[in-house]
C-alpha positions as CSV (number, residue, x, y, z in Angstrom):
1,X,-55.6,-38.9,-30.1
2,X,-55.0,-41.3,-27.3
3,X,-53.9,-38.6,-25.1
4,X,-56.5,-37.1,-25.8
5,X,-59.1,-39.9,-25.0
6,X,-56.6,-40.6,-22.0
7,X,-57.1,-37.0,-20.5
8,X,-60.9,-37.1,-21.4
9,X,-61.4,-40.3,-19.3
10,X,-59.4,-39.0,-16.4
11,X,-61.8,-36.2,-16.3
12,X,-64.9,-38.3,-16.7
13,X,-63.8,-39.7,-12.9
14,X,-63.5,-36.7,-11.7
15,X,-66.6,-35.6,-13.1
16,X,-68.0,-39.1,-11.6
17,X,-68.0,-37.7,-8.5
18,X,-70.2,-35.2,-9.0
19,X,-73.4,-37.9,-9.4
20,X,-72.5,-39.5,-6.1
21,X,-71.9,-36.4,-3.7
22,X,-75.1,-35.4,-5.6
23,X,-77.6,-38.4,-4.3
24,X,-76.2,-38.3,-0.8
25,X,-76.7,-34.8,-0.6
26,X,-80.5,-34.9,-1.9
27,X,-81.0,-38.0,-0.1
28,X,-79.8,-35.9,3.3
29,X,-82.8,-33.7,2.1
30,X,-80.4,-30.8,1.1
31,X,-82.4,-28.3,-2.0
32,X,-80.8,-29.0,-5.1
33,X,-80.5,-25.5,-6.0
34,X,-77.9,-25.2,-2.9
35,X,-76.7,-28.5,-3.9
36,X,-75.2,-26.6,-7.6
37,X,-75.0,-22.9,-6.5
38,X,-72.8,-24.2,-3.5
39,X,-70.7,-26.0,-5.8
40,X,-70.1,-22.4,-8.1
41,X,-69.5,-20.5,-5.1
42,X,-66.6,-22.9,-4.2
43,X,-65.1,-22.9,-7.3
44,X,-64.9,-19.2,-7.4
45,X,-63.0,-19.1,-4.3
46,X,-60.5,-22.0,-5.3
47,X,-59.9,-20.6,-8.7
48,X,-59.4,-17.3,-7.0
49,X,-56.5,-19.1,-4.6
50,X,-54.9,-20.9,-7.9
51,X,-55.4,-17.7,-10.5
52,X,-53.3,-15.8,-7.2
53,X,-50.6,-18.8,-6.9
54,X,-50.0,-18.7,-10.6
55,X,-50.1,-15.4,-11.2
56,X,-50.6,-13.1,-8.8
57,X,-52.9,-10.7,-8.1
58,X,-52.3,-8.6,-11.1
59,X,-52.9,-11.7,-13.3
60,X,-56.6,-12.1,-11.0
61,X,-57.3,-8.3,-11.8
62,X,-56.2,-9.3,-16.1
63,X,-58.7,-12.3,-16.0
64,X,-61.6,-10.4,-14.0
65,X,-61.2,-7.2,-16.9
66,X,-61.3,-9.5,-19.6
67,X,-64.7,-10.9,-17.9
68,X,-65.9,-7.4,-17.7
69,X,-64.9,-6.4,-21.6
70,X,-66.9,-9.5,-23.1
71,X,-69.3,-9.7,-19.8
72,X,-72.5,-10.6,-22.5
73,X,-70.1,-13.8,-24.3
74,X,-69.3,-15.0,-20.6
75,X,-73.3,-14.8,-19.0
76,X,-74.3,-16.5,-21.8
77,X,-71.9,-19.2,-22.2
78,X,-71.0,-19.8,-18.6
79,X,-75.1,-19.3,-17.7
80,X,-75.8,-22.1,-20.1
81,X,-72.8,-24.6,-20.2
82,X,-72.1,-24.6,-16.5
83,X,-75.3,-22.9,-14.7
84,X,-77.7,-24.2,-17.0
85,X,-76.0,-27.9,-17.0
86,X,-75.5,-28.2,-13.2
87,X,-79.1,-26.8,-12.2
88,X,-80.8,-29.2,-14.3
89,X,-78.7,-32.3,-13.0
90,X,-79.3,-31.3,-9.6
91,X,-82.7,-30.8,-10.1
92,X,-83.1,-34.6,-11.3
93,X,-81.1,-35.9,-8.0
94,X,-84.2,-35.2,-5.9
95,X,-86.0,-38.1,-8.9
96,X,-83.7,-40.4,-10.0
97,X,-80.3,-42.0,-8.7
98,X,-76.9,-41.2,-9.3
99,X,-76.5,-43.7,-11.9
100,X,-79.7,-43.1,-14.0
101,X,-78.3,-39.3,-13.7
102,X,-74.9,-40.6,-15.2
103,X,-76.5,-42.8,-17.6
104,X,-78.8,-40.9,-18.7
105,X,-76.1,-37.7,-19.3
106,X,-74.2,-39.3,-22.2
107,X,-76.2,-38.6,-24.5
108,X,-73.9,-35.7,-24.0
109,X,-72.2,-37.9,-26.8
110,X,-74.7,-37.4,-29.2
111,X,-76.1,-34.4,-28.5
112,X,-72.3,-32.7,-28.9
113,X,-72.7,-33.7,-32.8
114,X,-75.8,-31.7,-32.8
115,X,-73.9,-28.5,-31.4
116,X,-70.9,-29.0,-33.3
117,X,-73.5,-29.1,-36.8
118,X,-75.4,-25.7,-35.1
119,X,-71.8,-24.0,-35.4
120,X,-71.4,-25.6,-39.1
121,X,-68.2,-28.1,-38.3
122,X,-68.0,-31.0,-39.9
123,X,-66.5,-34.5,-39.0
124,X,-66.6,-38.4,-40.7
125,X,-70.0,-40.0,-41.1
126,X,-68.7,-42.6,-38.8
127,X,-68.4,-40.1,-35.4
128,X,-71.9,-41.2,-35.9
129,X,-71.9,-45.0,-35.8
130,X,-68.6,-44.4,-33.1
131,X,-71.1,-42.4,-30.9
132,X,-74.2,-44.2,-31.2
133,X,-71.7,-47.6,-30.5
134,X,-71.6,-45.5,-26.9
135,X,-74.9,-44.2,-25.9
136,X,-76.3,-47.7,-26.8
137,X,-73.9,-48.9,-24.3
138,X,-75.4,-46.2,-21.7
139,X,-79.0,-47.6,-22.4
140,X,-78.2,-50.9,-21.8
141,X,-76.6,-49.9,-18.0
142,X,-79.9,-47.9,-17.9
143,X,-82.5,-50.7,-18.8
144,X,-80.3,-52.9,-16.6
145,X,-81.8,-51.2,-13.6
146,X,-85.5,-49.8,-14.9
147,X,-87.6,-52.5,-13.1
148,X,-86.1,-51.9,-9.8
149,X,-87.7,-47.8,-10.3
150,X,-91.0,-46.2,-11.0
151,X,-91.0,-45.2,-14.3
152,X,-92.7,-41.6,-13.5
153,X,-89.4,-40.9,-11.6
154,X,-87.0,-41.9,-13.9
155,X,-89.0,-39.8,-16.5
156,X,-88.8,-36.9,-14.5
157,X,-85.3,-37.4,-13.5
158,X,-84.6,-38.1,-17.3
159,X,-85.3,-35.5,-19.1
160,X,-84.3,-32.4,-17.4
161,X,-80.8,-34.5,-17.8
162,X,-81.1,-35.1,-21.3
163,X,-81.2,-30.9,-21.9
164,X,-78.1,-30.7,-19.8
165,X,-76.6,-32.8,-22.1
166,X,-77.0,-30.1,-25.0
167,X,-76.3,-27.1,-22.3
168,X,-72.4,-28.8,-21.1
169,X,-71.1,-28.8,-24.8
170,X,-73.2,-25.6,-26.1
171,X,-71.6,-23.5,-23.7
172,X,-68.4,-25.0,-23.9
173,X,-68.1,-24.7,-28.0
174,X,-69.1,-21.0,-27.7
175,X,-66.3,-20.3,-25.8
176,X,-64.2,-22.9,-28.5
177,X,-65.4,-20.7,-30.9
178,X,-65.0,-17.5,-29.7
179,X,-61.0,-18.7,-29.1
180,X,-60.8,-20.7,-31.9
181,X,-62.7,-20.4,-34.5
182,X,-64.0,-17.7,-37.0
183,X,-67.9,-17.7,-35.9
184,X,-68.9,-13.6,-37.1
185,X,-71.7,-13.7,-34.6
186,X,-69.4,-14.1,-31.5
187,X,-66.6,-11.8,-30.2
188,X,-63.0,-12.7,-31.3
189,X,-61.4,-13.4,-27.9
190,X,-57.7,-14.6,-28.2
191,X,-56.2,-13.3,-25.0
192,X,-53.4,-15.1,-24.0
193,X,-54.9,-15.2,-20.5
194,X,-57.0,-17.8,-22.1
195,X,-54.2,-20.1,-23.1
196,X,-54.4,-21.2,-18.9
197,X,-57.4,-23.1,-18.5
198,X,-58.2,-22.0,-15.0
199,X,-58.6,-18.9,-16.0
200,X,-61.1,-20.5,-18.6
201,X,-63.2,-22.0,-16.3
202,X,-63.1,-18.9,-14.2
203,X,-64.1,-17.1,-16.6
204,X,-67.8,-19.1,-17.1
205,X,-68.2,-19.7,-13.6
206,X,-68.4,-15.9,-13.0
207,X,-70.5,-15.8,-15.9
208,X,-72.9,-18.2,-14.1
209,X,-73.3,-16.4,-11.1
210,X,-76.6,-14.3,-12.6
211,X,-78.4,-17.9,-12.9
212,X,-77.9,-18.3,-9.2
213,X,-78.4,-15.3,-8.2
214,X,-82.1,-16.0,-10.0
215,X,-82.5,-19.2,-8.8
216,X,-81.9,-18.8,-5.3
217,X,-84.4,-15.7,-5.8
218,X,-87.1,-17.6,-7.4
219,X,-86.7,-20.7,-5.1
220,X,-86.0,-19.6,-1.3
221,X,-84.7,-22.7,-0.5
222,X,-84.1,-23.3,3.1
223,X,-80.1,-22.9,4.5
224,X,-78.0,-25.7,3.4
225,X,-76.8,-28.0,6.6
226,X,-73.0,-27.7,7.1
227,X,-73.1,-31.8,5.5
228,X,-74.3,-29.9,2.3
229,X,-72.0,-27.5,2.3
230,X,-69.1,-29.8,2.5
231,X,-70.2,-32.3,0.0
232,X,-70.6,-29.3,-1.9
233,X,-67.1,-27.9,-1.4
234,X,-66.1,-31.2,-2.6
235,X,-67.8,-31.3,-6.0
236,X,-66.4,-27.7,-6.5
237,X,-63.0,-29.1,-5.7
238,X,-62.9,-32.9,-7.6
239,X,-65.6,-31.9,-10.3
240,X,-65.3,-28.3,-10.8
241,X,-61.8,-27.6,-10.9
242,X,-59.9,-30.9,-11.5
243,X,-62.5,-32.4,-13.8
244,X,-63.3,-29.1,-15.6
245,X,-60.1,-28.2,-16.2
246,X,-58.8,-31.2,-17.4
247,X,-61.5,-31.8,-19.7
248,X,-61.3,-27.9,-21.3
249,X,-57.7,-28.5,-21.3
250,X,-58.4,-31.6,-23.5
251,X,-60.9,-29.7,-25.5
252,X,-58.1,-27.1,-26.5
253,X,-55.7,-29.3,-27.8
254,X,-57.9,-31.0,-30.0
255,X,-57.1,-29.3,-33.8
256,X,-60.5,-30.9,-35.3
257,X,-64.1,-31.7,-35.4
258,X,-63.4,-35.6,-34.9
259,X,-60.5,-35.1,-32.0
260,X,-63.7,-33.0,-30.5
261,X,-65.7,-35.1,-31.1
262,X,-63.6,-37.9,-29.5
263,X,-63.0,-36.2,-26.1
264,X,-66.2,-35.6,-25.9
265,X,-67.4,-39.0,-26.2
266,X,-65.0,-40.1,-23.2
267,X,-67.4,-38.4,-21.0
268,X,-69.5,-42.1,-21.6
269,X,-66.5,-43.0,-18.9
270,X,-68.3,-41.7,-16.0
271,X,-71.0,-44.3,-16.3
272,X,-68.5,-47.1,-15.4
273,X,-67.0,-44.7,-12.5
274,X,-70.3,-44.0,-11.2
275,X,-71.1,-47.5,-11.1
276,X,-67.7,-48.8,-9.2
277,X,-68.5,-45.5,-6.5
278,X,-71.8,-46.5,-6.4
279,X,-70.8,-50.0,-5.2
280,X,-68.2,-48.4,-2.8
281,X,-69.6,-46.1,-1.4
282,X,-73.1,-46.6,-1.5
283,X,-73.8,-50.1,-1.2
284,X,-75.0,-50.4,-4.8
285,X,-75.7,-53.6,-6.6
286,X,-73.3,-55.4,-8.8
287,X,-74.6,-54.5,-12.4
288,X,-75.7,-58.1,-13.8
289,X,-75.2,-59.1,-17.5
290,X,-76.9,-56.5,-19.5
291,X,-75.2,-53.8,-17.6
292,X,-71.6,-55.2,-18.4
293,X,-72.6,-55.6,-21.9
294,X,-73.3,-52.1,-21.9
295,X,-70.1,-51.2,-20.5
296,X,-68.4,-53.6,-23.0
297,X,-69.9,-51.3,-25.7
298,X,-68.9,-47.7,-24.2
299,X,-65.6,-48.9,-24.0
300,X,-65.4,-50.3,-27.6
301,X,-66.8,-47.1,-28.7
302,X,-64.2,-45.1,-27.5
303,X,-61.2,-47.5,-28.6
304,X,-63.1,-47.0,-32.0
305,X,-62.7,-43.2,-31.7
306,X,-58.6,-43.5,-31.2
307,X,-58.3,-46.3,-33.8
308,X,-59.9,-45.3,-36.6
309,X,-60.8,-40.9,-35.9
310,X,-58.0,-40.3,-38.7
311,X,-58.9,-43.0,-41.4
C-alpha cells in the first residue's frame, strides 16, 4: 500500500500542473475548449512517438485495432473520464482560480466511493471516515480563500468541477472493469496490449476525440495563440502522459476496493502542489492558518489510508 499511495502522490504533482497552465492560459484570454482539446491532441501525438519507441509500428497498428474492435467501450469511457473531466475543468478556469479548481476537484475522493458502489465493490466502513478526514481538509484550503472571491464565481466555477469529479474515476473504473473485473454489461477486454499503460491511456484519449470534435463544432472558438498552444503541449506532456500514466499504472496494481480506494484518495495531493506552484509561479499568497490545518488533515487522511487499509 505505500507504494501505492507513494505513486498516487507523484501523479497528483504531475496532475498539479494541469490547474496552473490552466489559469494562465484563461487568464491570456485563450477558450477553454482549446485550452482541453489542445491538450488531447498532444497526447495523441506523444503516445503515438512512445507506443512507436516501445513497440514499433506494428505494436501502434495492435493498439489502434483493438480501439476499433471495442470502439463503443472506448467513446464512452475515454468521452466521459478524460473528455468529459477535462472540458468541464477548463470550462471553470474562465470562473474560478487554479486553486478553487484543485480544491474543489477532490471530492474526486468521495465521489470515487460512489462509482466504486454503482459497479457493486465493496470496501471497510472506514474508507469513509479516511475520505471524508481528506475532503474536509480540501474545504478548509477552500474557505481559507472564499472572502477574497465573489461567491457567484466560485459557484459557477464549482460545480461544473464537482461533476468532473464523478466523470475522472467513472471512466477510469469502466475501463478497470472491463480489464479486471467480471461486470456482464461491459465487454471482457484482456488483451495483453493492455498490460502497458500507454497504450491504456491511448486507448481513451482516441476515444475522446468525438467530444472534441463536438465541442469545437458547437463552440467556434477563435484560433488559439501560439502561448496556448504551448502551455497546452505542456499539460499534454506533464499531466496527460506522465501523470496519467502513473496514476493508471497505480490503479492496476491495486488487487482491492480499499488499495482503490486509497490511490484514489492521493489525488487530495494536488491541492498542496497547487498551492506551493501557485506561490511560485504565480505570486500567490501564503495560505494562513485554516489553510495549513486543512492541509494537516489531507495528509493525515492519506497516512490513515496506508496504516490502517488492511486492518
Amino acid at each position: 500500500m505505500l507504494k501505492l499511495i507513494a505513486l498516487g502522490v507523484l501523479s497528483g504533482a504531475f496532475f498539479s500542473t494541469t490547474f496552473i497552465f490552466n489559469e494562465v492560459m484563461s487568464v491570456a484570454g485563450g477558450h477553454w475548449v482549446w485550452s482541453a482539446s489542445l491538450r488531447y491532441a498532444f497526447m495523441i501525438l506523444f503516445l503515438t512517438l512512445i507506443i512507436l519507441y516501445n513497440g514499433g509500428l506494428q505494436q501502434l497498428r495492435s493498439v489502434v485495432a483493438l480501439f476499433f474492435e471495442h470502439w463503443t467501450f472506448w467513446t464512452v469511457a475515454g468521452g466521459i473520464g478524460f473528455g468529459g473531466f477535462y472540458a468541464l475543468i477548463c470550462f471553470s478556469a474562465d470562473f474560478a482560480p487554479g486553486w478553487v479548481i484543485a480544491a474543489t476537484w477532490q471530492f474526486t475522493v468521495v465521489a470515487s466511493l460512489f462509482v466504486f458502489m454503482l459497479f457493486g465493490r465493496r470496501f471497510p466502513l472506514r474508507i469513509w471516515l479516511f475520505s471524508a478526514i481528506i475532503f474536509l481538509g480540501v474545504v478548509l484550503v477552500n474557505m481559507s480563500n472564499v472572502e477574497q472571491f465573489d461567491l457567484t464565481l466560485l459557484l459557477t466555477g464549482g460545480l461544473p468541477v464537482l461533476i468532473a469529479a464523478f466523470c475522472y474515476p467513472f471512466g477510469n473504473q469502466l475501463v478497470w472493469e472491463a480489464t479486471n473485473g467480471e461486470n456482464t454489461k461491459l465487454p471482457k477486454i484482456h488483451s495483453p496490449l493492455l498490460s502497458n499503460v500507454f497504450n491504456k491511456v491511448f486507448l481513451m484519449t482516441l476515444g475522446s476525440i468525438p467530444l472534441w470534435i463536438i465541442l469545437v463544432l458547437i463552440t467556434t472558438p477563435p484560433l488559439p495563440s501560439v502561448e496556448q498552444i504551448i502551455n497546452s503541449s505542456l499539460v499534454a506532456l506533464f499531466s496527460g502522459v506522465c501523470a496519467t500514466s502513473i496514476f493508471l499504472f497505480t490503479r492496476n496494481l491495486a488487487k482491492t476496493s480499499s488499495e482503490l480506494a486509497g490511490v484514489d484518495a492521493t489525488q487530495a495531493s494536488e491541492v498542496i502542489f497547487a498551492l506551493g506552484g501557485s506561490m511560485l509561479f504565480l505570486g500567490g499568497a501564503v495560505p494562513g492558518m485554516t489553510a495549513f490545518a486543512g492541509l494537516i488533515l489531507i495528509l493525515v487522511g492519506l497516512v490513515f489510508f496506508i496504516r490502517y487499509q488492511h486492518i
